[in-house]
MISE-835783 format. One record per residue: y, x, z of N, C-alpha, C in turn; residue in one letter. Coordinates in steps of 0.1 Angstrom, whole numbers, padded with zeros to 4 digits, always signed. Example, Ala and Ser with C-alpha at 12.3 -4.5 7.8 and 13.67 -1.06 7.14 Angstrom:
// MISE-835783
-0057+0132+0078-0045+0123+0078-0033+0132+0078a -0022+0128+0071-0011+0137+0071+0000+0129+0079s 
END
This chain:
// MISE-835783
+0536+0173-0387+0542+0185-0393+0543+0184-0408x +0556+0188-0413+0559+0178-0426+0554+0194-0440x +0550+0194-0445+0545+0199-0460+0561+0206-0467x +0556+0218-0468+0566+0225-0476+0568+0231-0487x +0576+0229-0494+0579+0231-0509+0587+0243-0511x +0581+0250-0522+0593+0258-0527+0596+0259-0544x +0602+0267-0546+0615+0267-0556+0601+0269-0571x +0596+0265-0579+0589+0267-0594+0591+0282-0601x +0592+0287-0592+0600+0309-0600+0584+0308-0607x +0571+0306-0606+0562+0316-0617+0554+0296-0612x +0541+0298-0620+0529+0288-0621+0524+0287-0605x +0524+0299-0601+0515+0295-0584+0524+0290-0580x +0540+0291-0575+0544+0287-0567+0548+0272-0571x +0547+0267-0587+0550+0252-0585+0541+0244-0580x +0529+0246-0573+0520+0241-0569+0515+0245-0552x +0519+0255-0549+0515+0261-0536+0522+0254-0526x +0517+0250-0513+0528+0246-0508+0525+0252-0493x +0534+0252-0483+0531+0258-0468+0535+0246-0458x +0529+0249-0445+0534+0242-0435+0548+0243-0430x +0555+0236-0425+0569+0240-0418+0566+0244-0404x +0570+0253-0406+0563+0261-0389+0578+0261-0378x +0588+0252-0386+0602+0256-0374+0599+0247-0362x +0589+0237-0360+0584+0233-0345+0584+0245-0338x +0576+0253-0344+0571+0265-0331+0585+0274-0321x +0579+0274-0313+0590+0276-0304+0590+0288-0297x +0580+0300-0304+0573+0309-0298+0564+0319-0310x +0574+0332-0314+0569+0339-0325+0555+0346-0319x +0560+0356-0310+0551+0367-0304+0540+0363-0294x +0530+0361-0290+0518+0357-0283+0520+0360-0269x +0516+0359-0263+0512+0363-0246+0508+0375-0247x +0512+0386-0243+0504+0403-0244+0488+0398-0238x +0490+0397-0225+0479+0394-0216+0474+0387-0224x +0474+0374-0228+0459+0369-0231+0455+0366-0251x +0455+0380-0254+0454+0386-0266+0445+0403-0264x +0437+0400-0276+0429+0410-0274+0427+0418-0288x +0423+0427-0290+0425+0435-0305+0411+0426-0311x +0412+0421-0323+0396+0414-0332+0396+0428-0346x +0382+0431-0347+0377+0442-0359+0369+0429-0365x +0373+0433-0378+0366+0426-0388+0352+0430-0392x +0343+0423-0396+0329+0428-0399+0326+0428-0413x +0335+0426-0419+0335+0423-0438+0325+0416-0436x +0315+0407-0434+0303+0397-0431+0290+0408-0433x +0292+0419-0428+0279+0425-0426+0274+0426-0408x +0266+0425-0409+0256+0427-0394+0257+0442-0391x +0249+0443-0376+0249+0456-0370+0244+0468-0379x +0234+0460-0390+0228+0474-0397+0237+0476-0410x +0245+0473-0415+0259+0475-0424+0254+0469-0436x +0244+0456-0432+0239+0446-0449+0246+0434-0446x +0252+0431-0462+0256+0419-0461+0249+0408-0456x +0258+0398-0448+0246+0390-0445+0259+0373-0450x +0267+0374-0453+0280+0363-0456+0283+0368-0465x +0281+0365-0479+0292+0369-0487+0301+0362-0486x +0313+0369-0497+0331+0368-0499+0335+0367-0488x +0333+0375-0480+0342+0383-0474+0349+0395-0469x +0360+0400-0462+0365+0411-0464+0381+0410-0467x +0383+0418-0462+0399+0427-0463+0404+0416-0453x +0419+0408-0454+0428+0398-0450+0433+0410-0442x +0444+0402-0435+0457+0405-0427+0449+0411-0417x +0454+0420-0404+0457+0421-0392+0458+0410-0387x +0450+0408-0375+0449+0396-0369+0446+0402-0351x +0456+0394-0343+0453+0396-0326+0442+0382-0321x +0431+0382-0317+0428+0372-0313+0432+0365-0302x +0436+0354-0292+0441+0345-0288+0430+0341-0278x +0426+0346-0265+0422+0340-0256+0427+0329-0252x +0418+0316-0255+0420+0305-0251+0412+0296-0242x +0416+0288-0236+0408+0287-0224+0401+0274-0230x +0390+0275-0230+0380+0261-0233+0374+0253-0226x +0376+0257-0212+0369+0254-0196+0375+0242-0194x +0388+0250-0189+0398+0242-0180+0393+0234-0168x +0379+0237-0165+0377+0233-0151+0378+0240-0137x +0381+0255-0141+0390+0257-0125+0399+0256-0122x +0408+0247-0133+0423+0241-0130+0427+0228-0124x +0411+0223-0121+0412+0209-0116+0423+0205-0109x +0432+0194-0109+0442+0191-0097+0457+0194-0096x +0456+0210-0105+0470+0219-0104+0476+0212-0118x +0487+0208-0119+0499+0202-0130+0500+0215-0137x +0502+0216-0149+0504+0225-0158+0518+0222-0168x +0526+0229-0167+0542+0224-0180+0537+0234-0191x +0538+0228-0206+0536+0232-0220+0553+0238-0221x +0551+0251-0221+0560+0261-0221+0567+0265-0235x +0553+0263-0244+0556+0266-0260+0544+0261-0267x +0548+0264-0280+0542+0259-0293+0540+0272-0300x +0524+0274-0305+0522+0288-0312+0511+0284-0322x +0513+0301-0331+0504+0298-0343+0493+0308-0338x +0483+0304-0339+0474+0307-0345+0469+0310-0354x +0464+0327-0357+0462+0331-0372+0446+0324-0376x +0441+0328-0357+0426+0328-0361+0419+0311-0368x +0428+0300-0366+0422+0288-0371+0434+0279-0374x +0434+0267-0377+0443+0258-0383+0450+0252-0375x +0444+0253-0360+0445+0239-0351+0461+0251-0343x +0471+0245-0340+0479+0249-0331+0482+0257-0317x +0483+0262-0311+0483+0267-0295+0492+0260-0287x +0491+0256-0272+0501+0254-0264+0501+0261-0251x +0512+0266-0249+0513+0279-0239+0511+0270-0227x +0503+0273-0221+0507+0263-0205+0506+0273-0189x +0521+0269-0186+0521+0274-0171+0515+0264-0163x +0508+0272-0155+0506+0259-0143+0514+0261-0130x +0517+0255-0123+0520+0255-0110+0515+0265-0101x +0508+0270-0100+0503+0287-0091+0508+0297-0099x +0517+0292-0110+0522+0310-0117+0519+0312-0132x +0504+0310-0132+0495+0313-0138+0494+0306-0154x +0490+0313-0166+0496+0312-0183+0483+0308-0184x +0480+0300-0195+0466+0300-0206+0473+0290-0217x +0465+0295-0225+0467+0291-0243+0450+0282-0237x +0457+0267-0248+0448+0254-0249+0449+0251-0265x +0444+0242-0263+0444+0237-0283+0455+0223-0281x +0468+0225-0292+0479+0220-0290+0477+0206-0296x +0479+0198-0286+0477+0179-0287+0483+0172-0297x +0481+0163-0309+0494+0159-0311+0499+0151-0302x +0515+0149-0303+0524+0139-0298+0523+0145-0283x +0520+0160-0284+0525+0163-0271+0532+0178-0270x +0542+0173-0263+0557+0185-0269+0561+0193-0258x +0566+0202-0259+0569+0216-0249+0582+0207-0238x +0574+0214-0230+0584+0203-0216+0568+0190-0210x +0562+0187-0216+0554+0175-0207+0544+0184-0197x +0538+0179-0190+0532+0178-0182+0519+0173-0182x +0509+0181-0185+0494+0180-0182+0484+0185-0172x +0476+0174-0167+0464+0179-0159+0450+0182-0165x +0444+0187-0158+0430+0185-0157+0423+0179-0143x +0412+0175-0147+0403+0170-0131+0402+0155-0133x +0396+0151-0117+0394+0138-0119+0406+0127-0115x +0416+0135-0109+0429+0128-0105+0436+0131-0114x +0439+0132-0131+0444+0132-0142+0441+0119-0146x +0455+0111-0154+0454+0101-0158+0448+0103-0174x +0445+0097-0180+0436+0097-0193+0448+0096-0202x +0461+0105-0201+0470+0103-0211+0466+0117-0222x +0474+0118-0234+0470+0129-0242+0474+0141-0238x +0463+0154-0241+0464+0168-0235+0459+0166-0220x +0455+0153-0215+0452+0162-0202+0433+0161-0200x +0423+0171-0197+0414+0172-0194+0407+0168-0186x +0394+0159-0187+0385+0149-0179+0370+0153-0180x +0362+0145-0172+0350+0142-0178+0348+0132-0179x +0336+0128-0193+0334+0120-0206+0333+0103-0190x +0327+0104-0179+0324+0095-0170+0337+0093-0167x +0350+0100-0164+0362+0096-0163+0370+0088-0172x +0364+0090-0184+0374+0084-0199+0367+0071-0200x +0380+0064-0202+0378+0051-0204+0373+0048-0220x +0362+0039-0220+0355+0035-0233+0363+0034-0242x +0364+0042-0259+0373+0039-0260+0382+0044-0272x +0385+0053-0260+0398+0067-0260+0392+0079-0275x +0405+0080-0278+0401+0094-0290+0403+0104-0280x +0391+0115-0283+0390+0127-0276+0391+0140-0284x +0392+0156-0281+0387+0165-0287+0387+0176-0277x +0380+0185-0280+0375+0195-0275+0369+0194-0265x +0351+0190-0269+0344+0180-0262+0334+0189-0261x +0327+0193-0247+0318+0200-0244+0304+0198-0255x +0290+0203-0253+0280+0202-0253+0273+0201-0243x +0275+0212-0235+0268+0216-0227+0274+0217-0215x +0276+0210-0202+0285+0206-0186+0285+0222-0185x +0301+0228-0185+0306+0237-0180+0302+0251-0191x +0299+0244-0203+0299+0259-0211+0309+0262-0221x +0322+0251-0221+0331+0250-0225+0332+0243-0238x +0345+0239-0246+0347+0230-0259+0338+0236-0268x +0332+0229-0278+0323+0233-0286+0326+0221-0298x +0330+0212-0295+0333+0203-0308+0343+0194-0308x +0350+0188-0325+0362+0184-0324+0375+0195-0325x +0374+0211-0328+0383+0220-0322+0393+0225-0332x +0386+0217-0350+0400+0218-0356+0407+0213-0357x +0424+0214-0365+0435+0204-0369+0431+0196-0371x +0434+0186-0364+0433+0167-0370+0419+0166-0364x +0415+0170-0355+0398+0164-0351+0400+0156-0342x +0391+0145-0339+0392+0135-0329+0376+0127-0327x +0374+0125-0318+0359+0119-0313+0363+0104-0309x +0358+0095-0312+0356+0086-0300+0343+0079-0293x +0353+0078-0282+0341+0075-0269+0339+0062-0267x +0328+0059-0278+0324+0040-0280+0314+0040-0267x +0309+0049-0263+0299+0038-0249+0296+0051-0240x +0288+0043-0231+0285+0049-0216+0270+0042-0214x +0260+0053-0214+0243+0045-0212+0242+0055-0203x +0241+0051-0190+0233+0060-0178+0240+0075-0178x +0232+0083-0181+0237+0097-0179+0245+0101-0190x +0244+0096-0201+0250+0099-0213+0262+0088-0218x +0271+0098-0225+0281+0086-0233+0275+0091-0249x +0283+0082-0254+0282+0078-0269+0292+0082-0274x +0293+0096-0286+0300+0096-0291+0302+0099-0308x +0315+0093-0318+0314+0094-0327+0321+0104-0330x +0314+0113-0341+0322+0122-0343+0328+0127-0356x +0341+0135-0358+0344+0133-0372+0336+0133-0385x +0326+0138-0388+0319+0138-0398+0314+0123-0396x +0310+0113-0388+0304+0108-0389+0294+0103-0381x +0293+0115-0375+0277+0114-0367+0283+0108-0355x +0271+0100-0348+0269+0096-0337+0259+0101-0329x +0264+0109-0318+0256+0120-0307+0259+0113-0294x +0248+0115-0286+0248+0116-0269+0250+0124-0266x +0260+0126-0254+0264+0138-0252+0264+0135-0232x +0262+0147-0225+0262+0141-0210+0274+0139-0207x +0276+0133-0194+0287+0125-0192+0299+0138-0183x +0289+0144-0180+0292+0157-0171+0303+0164-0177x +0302+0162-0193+0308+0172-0200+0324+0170-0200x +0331+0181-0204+0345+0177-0198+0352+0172-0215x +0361+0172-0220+0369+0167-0229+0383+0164-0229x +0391+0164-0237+0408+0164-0234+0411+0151-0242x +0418+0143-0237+0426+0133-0244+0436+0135-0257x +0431+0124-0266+0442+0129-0276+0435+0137-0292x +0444+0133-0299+0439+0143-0317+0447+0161-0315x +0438+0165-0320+0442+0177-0319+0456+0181-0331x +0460+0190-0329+0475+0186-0336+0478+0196-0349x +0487+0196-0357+0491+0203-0373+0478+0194-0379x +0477+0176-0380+0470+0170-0388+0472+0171-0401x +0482+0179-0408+0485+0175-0419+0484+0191-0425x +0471+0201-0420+0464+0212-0426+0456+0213-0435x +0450+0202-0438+0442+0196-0449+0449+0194-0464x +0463+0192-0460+0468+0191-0470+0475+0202-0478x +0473+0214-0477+0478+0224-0482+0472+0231-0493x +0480+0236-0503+0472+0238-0512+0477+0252-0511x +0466+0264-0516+0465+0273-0511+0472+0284-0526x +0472+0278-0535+0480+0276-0548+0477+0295-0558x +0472+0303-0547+0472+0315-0559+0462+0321-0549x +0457+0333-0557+0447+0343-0554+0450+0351-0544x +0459+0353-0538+0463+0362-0533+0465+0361-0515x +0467+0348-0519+0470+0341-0505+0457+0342-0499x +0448+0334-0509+0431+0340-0501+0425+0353-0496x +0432+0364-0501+0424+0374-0501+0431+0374-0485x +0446+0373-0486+0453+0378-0474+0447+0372-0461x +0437+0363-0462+0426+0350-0452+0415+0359-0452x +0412+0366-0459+0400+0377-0454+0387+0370-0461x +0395+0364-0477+0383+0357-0485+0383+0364-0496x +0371+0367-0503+0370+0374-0515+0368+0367-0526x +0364+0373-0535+0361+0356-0553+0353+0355-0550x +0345+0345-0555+0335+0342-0554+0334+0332-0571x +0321+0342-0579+0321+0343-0589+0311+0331-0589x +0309+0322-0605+0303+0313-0607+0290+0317-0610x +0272+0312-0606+0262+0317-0615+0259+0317-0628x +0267+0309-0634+0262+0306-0646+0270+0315-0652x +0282+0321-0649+0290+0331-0656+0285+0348-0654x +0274+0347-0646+0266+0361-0645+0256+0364-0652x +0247+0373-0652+0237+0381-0660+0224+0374-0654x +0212+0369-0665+0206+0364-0658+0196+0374-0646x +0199+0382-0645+0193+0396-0633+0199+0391-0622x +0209+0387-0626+0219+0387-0612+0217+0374-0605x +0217+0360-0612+0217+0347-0609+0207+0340-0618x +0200+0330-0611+0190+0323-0616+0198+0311-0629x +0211+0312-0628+0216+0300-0635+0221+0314-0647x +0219+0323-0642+0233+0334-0657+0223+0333-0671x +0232+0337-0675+0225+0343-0693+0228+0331-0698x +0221+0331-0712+0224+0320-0723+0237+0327-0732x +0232+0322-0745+0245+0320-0755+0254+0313-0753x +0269+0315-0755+0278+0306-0751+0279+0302-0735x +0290+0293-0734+0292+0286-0722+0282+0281-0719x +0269+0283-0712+0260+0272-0712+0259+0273-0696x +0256+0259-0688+0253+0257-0675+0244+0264-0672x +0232+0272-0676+0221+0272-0672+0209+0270-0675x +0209+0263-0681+0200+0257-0686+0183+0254-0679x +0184+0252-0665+0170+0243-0653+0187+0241-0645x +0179+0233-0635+0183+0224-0620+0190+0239-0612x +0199+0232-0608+0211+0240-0601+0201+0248-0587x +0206+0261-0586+0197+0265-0578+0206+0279-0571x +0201+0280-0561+0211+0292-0555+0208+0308-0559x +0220+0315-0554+0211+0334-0562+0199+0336-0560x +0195+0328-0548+0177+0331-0544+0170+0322-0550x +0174+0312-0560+0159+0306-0565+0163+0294-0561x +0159+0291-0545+0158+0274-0539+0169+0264-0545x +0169+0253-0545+0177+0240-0553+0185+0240-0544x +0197+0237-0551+0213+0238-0544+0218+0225-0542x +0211+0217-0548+0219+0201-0547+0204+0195-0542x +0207+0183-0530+0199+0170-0533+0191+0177-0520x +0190+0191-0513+0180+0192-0505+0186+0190-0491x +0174+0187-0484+0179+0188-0469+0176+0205-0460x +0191+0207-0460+0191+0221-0448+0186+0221-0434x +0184+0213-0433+0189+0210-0414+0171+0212-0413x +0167+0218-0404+0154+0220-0400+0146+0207-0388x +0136+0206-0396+0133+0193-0389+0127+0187-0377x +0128+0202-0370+0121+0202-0359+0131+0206-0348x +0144+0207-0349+0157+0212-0341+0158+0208-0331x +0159+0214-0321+0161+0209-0308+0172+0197-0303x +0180+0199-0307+0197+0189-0307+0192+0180-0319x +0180+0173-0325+0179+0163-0330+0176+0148-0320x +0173+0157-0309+0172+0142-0304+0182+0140-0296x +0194+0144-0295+0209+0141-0294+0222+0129-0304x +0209+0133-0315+0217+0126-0328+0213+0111-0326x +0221+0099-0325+0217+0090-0327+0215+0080-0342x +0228+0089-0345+0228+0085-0365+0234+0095-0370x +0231+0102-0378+0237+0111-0390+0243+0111-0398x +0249+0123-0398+0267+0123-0407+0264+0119-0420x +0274+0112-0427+0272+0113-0441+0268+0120-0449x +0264+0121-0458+0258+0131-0469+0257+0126-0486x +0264+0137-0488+0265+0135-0509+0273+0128-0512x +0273+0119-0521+0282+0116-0526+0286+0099-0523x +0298+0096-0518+0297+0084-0509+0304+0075-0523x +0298+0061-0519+0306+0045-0527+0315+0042-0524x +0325+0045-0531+0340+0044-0532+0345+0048-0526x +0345+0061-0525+0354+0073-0523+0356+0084-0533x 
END
């Protein structure tokens, strides 16, 4: 999906640029499988922030999407259309199946309205159609790859994501995944053939303030440009960084520490860990 330019009228727009969205083949959503989404401005049930910068953006319908796809085992499905999604980056594809019946999937690349996709174990391992990890040939780029046998996609689920499935040990496959990481994952779990599609979302530049806010993002002010009451980095004469070690509104060090808790249940799933900081020659 090719990067779109427009005309230099003020400073944001010589720099902003959008997706070309005339692929899509399909303005208005499915009534049926769309539901009204309320925003929580990132506060919890008791009305405290618990996320900041967040708040306001567009009106948004959310998009029941099917993440299963395992009670469709066997039945052919034709990709009807091509849709956007407000709620994430990655594309929609409308799919009728053969009993009648509509659901919205996460749209394949290099798979176009008119083909023909399965799920199950009598699906060939071509792209968009849905397997398990024991059915895929060693190998194959995958996405929207279970965790957990039958509790639906859980990883791989934005634009341009893709896994591969370098091995098969007993009950588990081996998989890499975009960050990096290498996980076991059970073999049980289901997964769809193929890169997930609009790979070229990364590449947009978001170019003015306004565009963000209309994303349901707020500013998000620097610490060292605040009051030292407010941020551990604010105050000082002049421009000054701060003056100690970079550290977050609460105090704790912001660079150089490890988040991830060391005792985590899904650590012994990890067989090597994603990259981290700052990589050699890149």
């Amino acid at each position: 999906m090719p990067i779109r330019r427009v005309k230099p009228t003020t400073n944001a727009r010589r720099t902003i640029t959008f997706l070309d969205t005339s692929d899509l083949t399909k303005k208005r959503p499915e009534k049926r499988l769309t539901v009204g989404l309320r925003k929580s401005g990132g506060r919890n049930n008791h009305g405290r922030t618990t996320a900041r910068h967040r708040g306001g953006g567009h009106k948004r319908l959310y998009r029941i999407i099917d993440w299963k796809r395992g009670d469709k085992d066997g039945i052919p499905a034709k990709v009807v259309a091509l849709e956007y999604d407000p709620n994430r980056n990655a594309r929609l594809h409308l799919l009728q199946y053969a009993d009648g019946e509509k659901r919205y999937v996460l749209a394949t690349h290099k798979v176009d309205v008119g083909h023909t996709v399965m799920s199950g174990p009598e699906a060939e391992p071509k792209p968009g159609n849905s397997m398990l990890l024991k059915n895929i040939p060693t190998g194959l780029q995958i996405h929207a790859v279970e965790m957990v046998p039958g509790r639906g996609a859980q990883m791989a689920r934005g634009a341009g994501a893709v896994c591969t499935l370098s091995a098969k040990e007993g009950k588990y496959a081996l998989l890499i995944l975009p960050s990096g990481e290498m996980r076991r994952v059970h073999v049980n779990c289901r997964a769809t053939i193929g890169q997930v599609g609009n790979i070229d979302a990364n590449l947009v530049v978001i170019g003015k303030a306004g565009r963000m806010r209309n994303m349901g993002r707020r500013p998000r002010v620097r610490g060292s440009a605040m009051n030292p009451v407010a941020h551990p980095m604010g105050g000082g004469e002049g421009r000054r960084s701060g003056g100690r070690h970079p550290r977050s509104k609460w105090g704790k060090f912001s660079k150089g520490g490890n988040t991830r808790k060391p005792r985590k249940g899904s650590s012994r799933w990890i067989v090597r860990g994603r990259k981290r900081g700052k990589q050699v020659g890149r």
